[in-house]
C-alpha positions in Angstrom: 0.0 0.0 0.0 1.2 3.4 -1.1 1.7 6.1 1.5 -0.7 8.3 -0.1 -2.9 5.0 0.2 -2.1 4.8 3.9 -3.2 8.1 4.7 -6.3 8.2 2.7 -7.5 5.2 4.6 -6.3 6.7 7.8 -8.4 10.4 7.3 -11.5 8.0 6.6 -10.7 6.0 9.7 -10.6 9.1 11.6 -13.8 10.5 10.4 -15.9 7.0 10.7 -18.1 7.8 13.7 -17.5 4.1 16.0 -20.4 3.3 18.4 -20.3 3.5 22.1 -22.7 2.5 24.1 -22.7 2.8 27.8 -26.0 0.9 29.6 -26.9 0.6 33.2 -29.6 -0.2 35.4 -31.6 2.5 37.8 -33.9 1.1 41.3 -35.5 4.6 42.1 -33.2 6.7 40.2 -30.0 5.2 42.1 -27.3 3.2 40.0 -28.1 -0.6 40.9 -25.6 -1.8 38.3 -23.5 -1.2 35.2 -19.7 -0.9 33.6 -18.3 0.7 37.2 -19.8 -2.3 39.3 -18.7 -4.8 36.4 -15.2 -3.7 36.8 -15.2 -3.5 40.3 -16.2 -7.1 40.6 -14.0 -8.1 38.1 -10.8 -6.6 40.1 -12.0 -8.3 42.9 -12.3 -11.3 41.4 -8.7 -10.9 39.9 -7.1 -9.3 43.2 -8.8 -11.3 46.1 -9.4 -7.9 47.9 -12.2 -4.9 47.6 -9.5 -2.2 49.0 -7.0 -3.6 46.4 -9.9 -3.5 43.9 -10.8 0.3 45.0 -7.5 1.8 44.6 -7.1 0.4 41.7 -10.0 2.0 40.3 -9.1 5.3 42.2 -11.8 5.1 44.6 -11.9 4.7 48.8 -12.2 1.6 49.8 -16.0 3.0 52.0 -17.0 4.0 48.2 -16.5 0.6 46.9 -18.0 -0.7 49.8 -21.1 1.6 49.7 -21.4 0.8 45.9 -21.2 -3.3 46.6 -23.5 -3.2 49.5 -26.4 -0.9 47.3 -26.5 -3.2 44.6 -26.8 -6.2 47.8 -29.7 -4.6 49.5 -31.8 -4.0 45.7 -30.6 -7.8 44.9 -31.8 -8.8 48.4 -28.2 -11.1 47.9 -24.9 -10.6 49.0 -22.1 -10.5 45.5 -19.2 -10.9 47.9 -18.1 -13.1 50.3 -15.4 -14.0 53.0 -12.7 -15.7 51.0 -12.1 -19.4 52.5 -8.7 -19.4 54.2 -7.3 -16.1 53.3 -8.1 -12.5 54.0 -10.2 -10.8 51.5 -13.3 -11.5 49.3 -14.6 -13.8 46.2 -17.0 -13.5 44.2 -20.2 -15.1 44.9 -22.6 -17.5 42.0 -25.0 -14.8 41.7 -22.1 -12.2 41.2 -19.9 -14.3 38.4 -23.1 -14.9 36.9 -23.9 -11.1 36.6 -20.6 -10.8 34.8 -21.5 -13.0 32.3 -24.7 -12.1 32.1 -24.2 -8.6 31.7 -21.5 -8.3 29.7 -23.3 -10.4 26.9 -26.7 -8.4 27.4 -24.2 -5.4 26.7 -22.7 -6.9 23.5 -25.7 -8.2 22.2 -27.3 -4.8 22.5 -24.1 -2.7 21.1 -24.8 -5.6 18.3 -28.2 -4.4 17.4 -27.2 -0.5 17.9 -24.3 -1.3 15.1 -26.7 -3.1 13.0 -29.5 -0.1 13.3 -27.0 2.8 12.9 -26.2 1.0 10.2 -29.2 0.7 8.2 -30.5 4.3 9.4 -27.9 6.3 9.5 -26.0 7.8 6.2 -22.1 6.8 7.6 -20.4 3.6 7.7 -20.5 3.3 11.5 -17.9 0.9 13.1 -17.7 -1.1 16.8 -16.0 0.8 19.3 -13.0 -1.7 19.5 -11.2 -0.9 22.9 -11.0 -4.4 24.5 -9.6 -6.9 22.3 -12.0 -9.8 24.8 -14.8 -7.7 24.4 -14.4 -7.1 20.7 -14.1 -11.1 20.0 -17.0 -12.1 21.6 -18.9 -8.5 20.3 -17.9 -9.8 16.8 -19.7 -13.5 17.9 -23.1 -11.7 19.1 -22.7 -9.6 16.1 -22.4 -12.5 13.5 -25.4 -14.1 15.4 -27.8 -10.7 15.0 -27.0 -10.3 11.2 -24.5 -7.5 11.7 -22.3 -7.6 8.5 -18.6 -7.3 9.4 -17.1 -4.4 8.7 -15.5 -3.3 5.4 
């Protein structure tokens, strides 16, 4: 590819609008869960420890906590608990099956948001890419809701 080539196809790279989509769940106009509680539990689940998991994210440890114990009380079941035989926290059933489950609610609807924008809209709208895991099993969902890959 020419370099003339190359920077043609990067200007119409740089102008493609890419979809984002951020989604979240409300109980009485308070956050019950979304992308902040996702990676929270994720970083637990990865670090053993909701302090390590807080500062990672940049937030106090009582934040964390407030945020974890919120989502609890709406649940009416607890997403953390005591880790066996070492100080810290794991993940509870219900809360490893909330990541799953949400993070292939999210890609199946950032599937159908590609495919509309798509159809609707008069550019040649791409995924949002940022996490290659993500993006693989985006590109899965996508395949399954008639998304055509991109060009």
């Amino acid at each position: 590819m020419s370099g003339e080539t190359k920077k043609a196809k990067a200007k119409i790279e740089a102008t493609t609008p890419v979809l984002r989509v951020h989604l979240w769940l409300e109980t009485d106009g308070r956050m019950l869960f979304g992308l902040g509680r996702i990676q929270l539990l994720e970083l637990v689940q990865r670090l053993g420890s909701l302090n390590q998991a807080a500062k990672a994210l940049g937030m106090s440890y009582r934040a964390a906590w407030g945020r974890i114990k919120g989502t609890e009380e709406a649940l009416g079941e607890p997403l953390l608990g005591k880790a066996s035989g070492r100080k810290g926290y794991e993940l509870t059933p219900l809360a490893e099956r909330l990541l799953k489950d949400f993070a292939l609610w999210h890609q199946e609807v950032e599937a159908f948001a590609l495919k509309k924008a798509r159809e609707r809209l008069p550019w040649d709208v791409r995924p949002f890419t940022g996490d290659a895991v993500a993006a693989a099993g985006a590109a899965v969902v996508a395949d399954e809701a008639g998304v055509p890959p991109e060009s």
